[in-house]
C-alpha positions, -999 to +999 in steps of 0.1 A: +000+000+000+017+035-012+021+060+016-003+087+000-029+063+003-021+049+039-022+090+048-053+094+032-066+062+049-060+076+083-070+111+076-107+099+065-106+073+096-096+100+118-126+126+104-150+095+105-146+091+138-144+132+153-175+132+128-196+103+145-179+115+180-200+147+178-234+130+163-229+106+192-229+137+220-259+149+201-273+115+209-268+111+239-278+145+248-315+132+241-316+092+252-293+073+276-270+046+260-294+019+262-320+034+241-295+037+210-309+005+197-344+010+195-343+040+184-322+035+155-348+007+147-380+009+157-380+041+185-410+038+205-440+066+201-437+081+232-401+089+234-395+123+222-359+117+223-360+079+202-386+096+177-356+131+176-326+103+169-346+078+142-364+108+123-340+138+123-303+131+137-299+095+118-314+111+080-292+144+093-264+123+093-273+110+057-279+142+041-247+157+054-228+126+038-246+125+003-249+167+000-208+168+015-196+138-013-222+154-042-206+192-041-170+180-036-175+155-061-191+185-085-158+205-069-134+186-082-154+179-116-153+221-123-110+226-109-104+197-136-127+209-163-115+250-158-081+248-147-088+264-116-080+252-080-110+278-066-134+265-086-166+247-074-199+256-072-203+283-049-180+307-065-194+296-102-226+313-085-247+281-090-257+279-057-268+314-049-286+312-086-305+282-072-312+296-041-327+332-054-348+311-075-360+295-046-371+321-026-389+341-056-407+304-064-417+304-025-432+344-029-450+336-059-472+304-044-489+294-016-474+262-010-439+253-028-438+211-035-404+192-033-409+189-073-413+227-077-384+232-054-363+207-073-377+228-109-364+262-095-330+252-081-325+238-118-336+270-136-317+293-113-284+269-113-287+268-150-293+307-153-261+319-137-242+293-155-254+305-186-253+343-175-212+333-163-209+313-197-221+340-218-196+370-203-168+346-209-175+329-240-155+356-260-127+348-237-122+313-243-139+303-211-109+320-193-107+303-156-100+336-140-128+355-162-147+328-153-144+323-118-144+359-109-182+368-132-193+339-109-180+351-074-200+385-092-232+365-096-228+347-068-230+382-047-258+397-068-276+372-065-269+368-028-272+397-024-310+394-040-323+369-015-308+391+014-331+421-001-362+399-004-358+384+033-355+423+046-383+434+029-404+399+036-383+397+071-414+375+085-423+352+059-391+344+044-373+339+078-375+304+075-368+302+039-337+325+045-322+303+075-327+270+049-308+282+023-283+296+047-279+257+045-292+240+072-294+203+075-329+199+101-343+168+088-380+153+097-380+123+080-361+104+049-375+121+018-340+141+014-320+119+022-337+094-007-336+118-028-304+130-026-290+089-030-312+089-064-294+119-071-259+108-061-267+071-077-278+090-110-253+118-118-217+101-105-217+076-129-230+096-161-204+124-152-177+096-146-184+083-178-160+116-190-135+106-172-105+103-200-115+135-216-120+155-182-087+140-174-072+150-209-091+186-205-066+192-174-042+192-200-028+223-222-056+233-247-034+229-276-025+194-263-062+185-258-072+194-292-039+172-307-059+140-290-089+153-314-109+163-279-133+193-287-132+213-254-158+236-261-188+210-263-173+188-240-164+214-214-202+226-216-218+196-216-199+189-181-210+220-171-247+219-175-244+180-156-225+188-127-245+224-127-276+201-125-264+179-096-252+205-077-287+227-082-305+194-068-285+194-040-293+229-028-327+223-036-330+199-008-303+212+019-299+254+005-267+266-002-233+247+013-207+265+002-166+257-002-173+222+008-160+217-030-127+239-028-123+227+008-124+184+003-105+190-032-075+205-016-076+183+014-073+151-011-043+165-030-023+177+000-033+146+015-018+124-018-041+122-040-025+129-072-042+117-102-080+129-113-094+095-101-080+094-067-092+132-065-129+124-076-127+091-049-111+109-023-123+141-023-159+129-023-154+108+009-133+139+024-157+161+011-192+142+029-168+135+058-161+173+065-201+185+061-208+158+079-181+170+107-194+205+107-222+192+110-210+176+142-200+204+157-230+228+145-249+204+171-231+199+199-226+238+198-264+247+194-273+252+233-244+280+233-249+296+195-287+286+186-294+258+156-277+279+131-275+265+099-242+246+090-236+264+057-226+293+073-198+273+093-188+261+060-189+294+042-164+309+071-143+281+069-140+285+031-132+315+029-106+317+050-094+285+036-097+306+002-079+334+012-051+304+020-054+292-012-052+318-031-008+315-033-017+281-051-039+300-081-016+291-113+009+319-126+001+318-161-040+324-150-054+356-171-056+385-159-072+421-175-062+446-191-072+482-171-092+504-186-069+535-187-081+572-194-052+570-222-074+550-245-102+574-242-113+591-271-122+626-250-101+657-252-114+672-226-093+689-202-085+678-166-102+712-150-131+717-174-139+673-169-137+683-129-164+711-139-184+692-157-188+665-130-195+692-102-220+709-123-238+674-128-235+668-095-253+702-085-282+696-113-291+659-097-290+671-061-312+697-069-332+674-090-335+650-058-338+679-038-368+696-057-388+665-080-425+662-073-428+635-093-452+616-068-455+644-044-476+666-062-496+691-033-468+686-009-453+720+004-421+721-014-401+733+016-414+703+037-403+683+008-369+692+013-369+692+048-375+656+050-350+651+017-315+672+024-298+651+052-301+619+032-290+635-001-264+651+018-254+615+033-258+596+006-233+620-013-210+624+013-209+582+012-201+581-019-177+612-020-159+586+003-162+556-013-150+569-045-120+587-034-110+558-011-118+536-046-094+558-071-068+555-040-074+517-036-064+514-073-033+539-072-020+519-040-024+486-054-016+494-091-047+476-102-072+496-125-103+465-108-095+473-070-115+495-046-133+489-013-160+465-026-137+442-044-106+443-020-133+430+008-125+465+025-165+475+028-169+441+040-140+443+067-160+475+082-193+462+079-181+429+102-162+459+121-197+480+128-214+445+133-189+439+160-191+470+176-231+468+177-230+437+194-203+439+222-200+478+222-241+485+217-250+520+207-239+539+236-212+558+222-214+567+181-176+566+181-179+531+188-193+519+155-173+543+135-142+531+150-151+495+148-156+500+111-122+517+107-105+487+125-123+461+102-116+480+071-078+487+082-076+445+093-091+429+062-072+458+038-046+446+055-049+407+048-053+414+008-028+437+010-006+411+020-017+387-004-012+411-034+018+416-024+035+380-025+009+383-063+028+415-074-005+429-073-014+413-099-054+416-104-071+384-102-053+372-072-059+405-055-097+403-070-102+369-053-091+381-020-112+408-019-138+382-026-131+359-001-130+385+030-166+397+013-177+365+013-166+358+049-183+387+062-216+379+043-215+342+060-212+360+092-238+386+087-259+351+077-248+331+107-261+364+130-294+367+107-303+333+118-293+333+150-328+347+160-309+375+176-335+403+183-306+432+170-305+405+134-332+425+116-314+467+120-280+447+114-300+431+084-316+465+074-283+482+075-263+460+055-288+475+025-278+507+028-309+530+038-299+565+033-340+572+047-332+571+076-305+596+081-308+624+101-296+663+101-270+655+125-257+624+107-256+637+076-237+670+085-209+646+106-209+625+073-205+656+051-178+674+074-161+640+076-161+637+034-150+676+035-119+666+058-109+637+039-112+660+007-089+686+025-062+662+034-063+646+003-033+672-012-008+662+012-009+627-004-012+637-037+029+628-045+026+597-030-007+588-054+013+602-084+046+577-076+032+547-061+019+536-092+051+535-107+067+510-092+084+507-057+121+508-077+103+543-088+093+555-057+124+550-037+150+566-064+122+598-058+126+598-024+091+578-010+093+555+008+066+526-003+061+506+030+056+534+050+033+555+024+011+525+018+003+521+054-008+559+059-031+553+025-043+523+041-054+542+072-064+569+054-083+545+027-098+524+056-112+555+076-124+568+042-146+533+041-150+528+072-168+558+082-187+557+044-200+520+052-216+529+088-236+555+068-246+535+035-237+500+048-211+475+027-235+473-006-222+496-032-193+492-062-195+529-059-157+528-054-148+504-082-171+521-105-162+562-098-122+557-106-134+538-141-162+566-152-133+597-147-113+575-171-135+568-196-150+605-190-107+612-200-090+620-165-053+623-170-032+617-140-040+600-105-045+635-091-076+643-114-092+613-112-092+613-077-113+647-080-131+635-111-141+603-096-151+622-059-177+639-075-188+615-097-195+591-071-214+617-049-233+618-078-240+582-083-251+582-049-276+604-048-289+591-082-291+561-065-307+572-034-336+590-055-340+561-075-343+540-042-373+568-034-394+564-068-389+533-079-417+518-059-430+546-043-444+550-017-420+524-005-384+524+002-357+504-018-323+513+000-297+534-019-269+507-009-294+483-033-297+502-060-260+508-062-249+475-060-274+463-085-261+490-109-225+480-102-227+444-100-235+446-143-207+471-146-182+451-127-193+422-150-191+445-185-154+455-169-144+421-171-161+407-201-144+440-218-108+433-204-108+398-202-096+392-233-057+398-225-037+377-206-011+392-186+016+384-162+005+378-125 
C-alpha cells in the first residue's frame, strides 16, 4: 500500500470518527445509552428523544454525507474541467442562482412542492451558469474570467435573496435560514432523494473521465488528442450544474465544501484525477458531515444555526489560504486607462463638468415632485437634504478611497468592494453593535475603521507575495466579502433580536439619516477632501513602481500604510452610513477615465464627485422606484455595479497578462 494512500486512509478514519464522535454527544444529549438500539430501529411513540434520533439526527447524518460527497464531487469535476484550484460551485454562482430562484418560487405560491423546489434550483443553477458562460464565452472560457463573473453572480444574487428576506423579514425567515444551508431533517424524503441523485449523476459524469482528465491538459495538447473542449467542457457544465442545483434544492446553499475536500485530497496524496474524484468525495461528505457535528453539539451556546454558514467561514478563509496556489500563467485584464479614451477634454473643465452634474441631480432629488404633487415644497426638502447630503457624502468617500485603492495597489479593478474592504468595516460596525451596543457613536465608526484597516490589510498582503497582480488580488477581496456575508448570515439566523437593523443596515438605507448624521458625514467627506493634497505625490509615484518611488525619495512601505489608514477611515466611516453594498468605489475611478481623466491626481477629483453623484442618483432612485416604499440606496447601487463590474471584465478579459 503506497504511503499517500495509507495517509489518506487515516486522515478519513480519523474525520470519521471526530464526525460520529460529535453526532454521538448529540445523541446522547437526548436518550441514555441503552435506548440507542431501539431508536435506531424501531424508537417507540412516546419517546421524544427515540422519535428526535430515528427521524432527524440518523437522515441528518445521511444528508450531510450525500450533500458533502455530491458538491466535492461537482468540486473537483469544475477545478479539472476549468483549470482552476478555486473553482466549485459556490463561487461559479450556481448555488446562490439556485437559491434566489427558490425564494422568488416560494413568494409567488402558496405552498412550494419538493418537485417545484427541485424545478427552480434547476432553472436558477442553469441561469447563472449560462449568464457566467455568456460573459466569458468571447474569452475562451478564461478560468480567471470565469471564476471571478461567478463570485460577481454569486454576490448579486446573494445579495437578491438578502433584499427579499429584509423586505419579507417575517415570511421568508424560514426560507432565509434554509438556504443559509441548514441540515434539520424530519424524515427520509431528502436523504432518498439525494441517494437517487448521487446514484444517478456520478456515474453519467464519470463516464468523462478520460477526456476531463485530458481537459486538465494544455488546450493545444487536448485538441492534438482530437478532444473538442468547447462542447465537452459545456456539456460537463450543464451536468454537474444540474447535480449540484439538486443538491441545494433539498439542503440550501453549502458552500466551499468543494474547494475545501479537493484541496484536502491532494495535499493529503491524491494525485491523479481519479483518486481526487474518490477521495475528495469521501473527504468532502466526511467534513459536512463534521461541521455538521459540531453545529450540534454547539447549538445550546450559539442557537441551531444552519451549518452552511460554518462552511462558508471556513471556506473562505481556507480561500484566502489558497489563493498563493492560483496558477501563474492564470489571465488577468487589461485596465481600462483614461489614455485610451477618445475625449479631449481637459482635466479642470472634466472636474467642472462633473460638479456641475453633480449640483443639477441634487437639486433634481432635492426639488422632483414626481409623486409628491400638493406637498409643500419646503417640507419636501426638509424631510429630503440630510439623506442627499449622506448619501453623497458616502459616496464622495467611497469613491475617493476607490481611485486611492487602485493607485496603492496598481490595479485599475480594486477598490473597497472588491478588496473586501466594505466588508472588513461592515463585520467591524457589526462587531461593535453587538459587544460595544449603541452607547457611544464613536464606537461603530471606529469599529468599522478597524475592520476596514484588518481585512485591507490581509489582501494587501496577499497582493503583495501576487505583485498585485489583479485576479489574485480580486479573489481576495472576494473571499473576505464572502466571509463577512457568511457572518452577517450566521447572526441573521441566529434569532438574535438586534438581526433585523443589522440586516436592514447591511442594505444601505440612506432614509433614515438624520440632520446630524448627515452634516458629521459631510464634514467627515470635507476633511478627507482637504487632506487629500498632502498625499497627492505619493498617489502620483506609487503607481510607478516601488524601484520608482524610492530613487524619488518615498518611501513605499511606510506611504502605503498611511493610505491604508487613510483608505480604511475613508470606508469605514462611508460604510456605517450606506452599509457595505455599493461598487461605488470600483465604478467612480473607471467613469473619470472613460470620461478622460489624465493623472492620479484628477481622477481622484473627477471620480469624488462623480460618485457623490451616483449616490444620490441612487438614493432617488431608491425613493421612486416603488414609491411609496423604500428600496435602499446601498441596493440600488450594487445592482447598478454588479453589471458594470461584469461588463469591466467581459471587456478586459480578453488579454492575458503576467500575474
Amino acid at each position: 500500500m503506497s504511503s499517500s494512500l495509507i495517509t489518506l486512509t487515516r486522515l478519513s478514519v480519523v474525520m470519521a470518527l471526530a464526525a460520529i464522535g460529535l453526532y454521538a454527544v448529540a445523541v446522547f444529549g437526548y436518550i441514555p445509552v441503552a435506548d440507542l438500539s431501539a431508536a435506531l430501529r424501531h424508537p417507540d411513540p412516546a419517546s421524544f428523544g427515540q422519535i428526535y434520533v430515528h427521524y432527524s439526527l440518523l437522515p441528518r447524518m445521511f444528508v450531510a454525507l450525500l450533500a458533502g460527497g455530491a458538491l466535492a464531487f461537482a468540486g473537483t469535476i469544475f477545478q479539472q474541467l476549468l483549470k482552476n484550484p478555486l473553482a466549485e460551485p459556490s463561487t461559479l454562482g450556481i448555488l446562490s442562482g439556485a437559491q434566489l430562484a427558490i425564494t422568488l418560487m416560494t413568494l409567488s405560491t402558496v405552498t412550494v412542492s419538493a418537485f417545484q423546489r427541485d424545478i427552480a434550483a434547476l432553472i436558477g443553477g442553469l441561469a447563472a451558469v449560462a449568464i457566467v458562460s455568456g460573459l466569458t464565452r468571447k474569452t475562451g472560457f478564461a478560468p480567471m474570467t470565469l471564476l471571478l463573473c461567478g463570485l460577481v453572480i454569486s454576490f448579486s444574487a446573494g445579495s437578491a435573496s438578502v433584499i427579499l428576506a429584509l423586505f419579507h423579514h417575517e415570511y421568508l425567515r424560514g426560507v432565509f435560514i434554509w438556504g443559509s444551508g441548514s441540515l434539520i431533517q424530519n424524515d427520509y424524503a431528502n436523504a432518498i432523494a439525494l441517494a437517487v441523485r448521487f446514484i444517478i449523476f456520478v456515474p453519467v459524469l464519470l463516464l468523462f473521465q478520460r477526456p476531463l482528465a485530458i481537459a486538465g491538459l494544455d488546450d493545444a495538447n487536448a485538441r492534438s488528442l482530437g478532444l473538442s473542449l468547447t462542447s465537452m467542457r459545456a456539456l460537463v457544465l450543464i451536468i454537474a450544474t444540474i447535480l449540484t442545483a439538486l443538491v441545494v434544492a433539498r439542503v440550501g446553499v453549502v458552500a466551499f465544501v468543494g474547494i475545501a475536500a479537493s484541496h484536502v485530497a491532494r495535499m493529503a496524496g491524491a494525485r491523479t484525477l481519479n483518486e481526487r474524484l474518490l477521495w475528495g468525495a469521501l473527504i468532502g461528505a466526511l467534513l459536512l458531515l463534521l461541521a455538521d457535528g459540531i453545529v450540534l453539539v454547539s447549538a445550546p451556546v450559539i442557537g441551531d444555526v444552519p451549518t452552511g454558514t460554518i462552511t462558508a467561514i471556513a471556506g473562505a478563509l481556507l480561500m484566502l489560504a489558497l489563493l498563493k496556489s492560483v496558477p501563474s500563467s492564470i489571465d488577468q485584464f487589461t485596465p481600462i486607462d483614461g489614455r485610451n479614451s477618445t475625449s479631449r477634454t481637459s482635466g479642470s473643465v472634466l472636474v467642472l463638468v462633473c460638479i456641475v452634474t453633480l449640483t443639477f441631480v441634487a437639486i433634481l432629488s432635492l426639488t422632483e415632485q414626481m409623486f409628491t404633487h400638493g406637498l409643500d415644497p419646503w417640507g419636501l426638502f426638509t424631510g429630503r437634504w440630510p439623506r442627499v447630503l449622506t448619501s453623497a457624502s458616502a459616496g464622495a468617500m467611497l469613491a475617493m478611497a476607490g481611485a486611492i485603492t487602485q493607485a496603492i495597489t496598481r490595479n485599475p479593478m480594486a477598490s473597497p468592494e472588491g478588496l473586501g474592504v466594505s466588508g472588513g468595516a461592515g463585520l467591524g460596525i457589526i462587531a461593535a453593535f453587538f459587544f460595544g451596543g449603541m452607547a457611544s457613536p464613536l464606537m461603530p465608526i471606529a469599529g468599522g475603521i478597524l475592520g476596514a484597516i484588518l481585512s485591507f490589510s490581509l489582501v494587501l498582503t496577499v497582493a503583495r507575495r501576487r505583485s498585485y497582480a489583479t485576479g489574485p488580488v480580486l479573489l481576495g477581496g472576494i473571499a473576505v466579502g464572502a466571509l463577512a456575508t457568511a457572518i452577517m448570515s450566521l447572526i441573521v439566523a441566529s434569532g438574535d433580536p438586534r438581526a433585523s437593523y443589522i440586516l436592514a443596515w447591511t442594505m444601505g438605507p440612506t432614509f433614515r439619516a438624520t440632520g446630524i448624521v448627515a452634516l458629521i458625514a459631510s464634514s467627515l467627506a470635507l476633511i478627507g477632501f482637504v487632506v487629500f493634497p498632502l498625499f497627492r505625490r505619493w498617489i502620483e509615484v506609487l503607481p510607478l513602481g516601488d524601484g520608482t518611488a524610492r530613487a524619488l525619495g518615498v518611501n513605499p512601505r511606510r506611504s502605503r500604510g498611511v493610505l491604508l489608514l487613510f483608505v480604511a477611515t475613508l470606508t469605514g466611516i462611508a460604510t456605517l452610513v450606506v452599509g457595505p453594498l455599493s461598487f461605488v468605489g470600483m465604478m467612480a475611478p473607471h467613469i473619470a477615465r472613460m470620461a478622460g481623466a489624465r493623472g492620479q491626481t484628477r481622477i481622484v477629483l473627477a471620480a469624488t464627485t462623480i460618485g457623490a453623484t451616483l449616490m444620490i442618483a441612487a438614493d432617488w432612485l431608491g425613493r421612486t422606484a416603488d414609491f411609496p416604499y423604500e428600496i435602499p440606496a446601498g441596493v440600488i447601487a450594487a445592482f447598478i455595479g454588479g453589471p458594470y463590474f461584469l461588463w469591466i471584465i467581459r471587456s478586459n478579459g480578453k488579454t492575458t497578462l503576467r500575474a
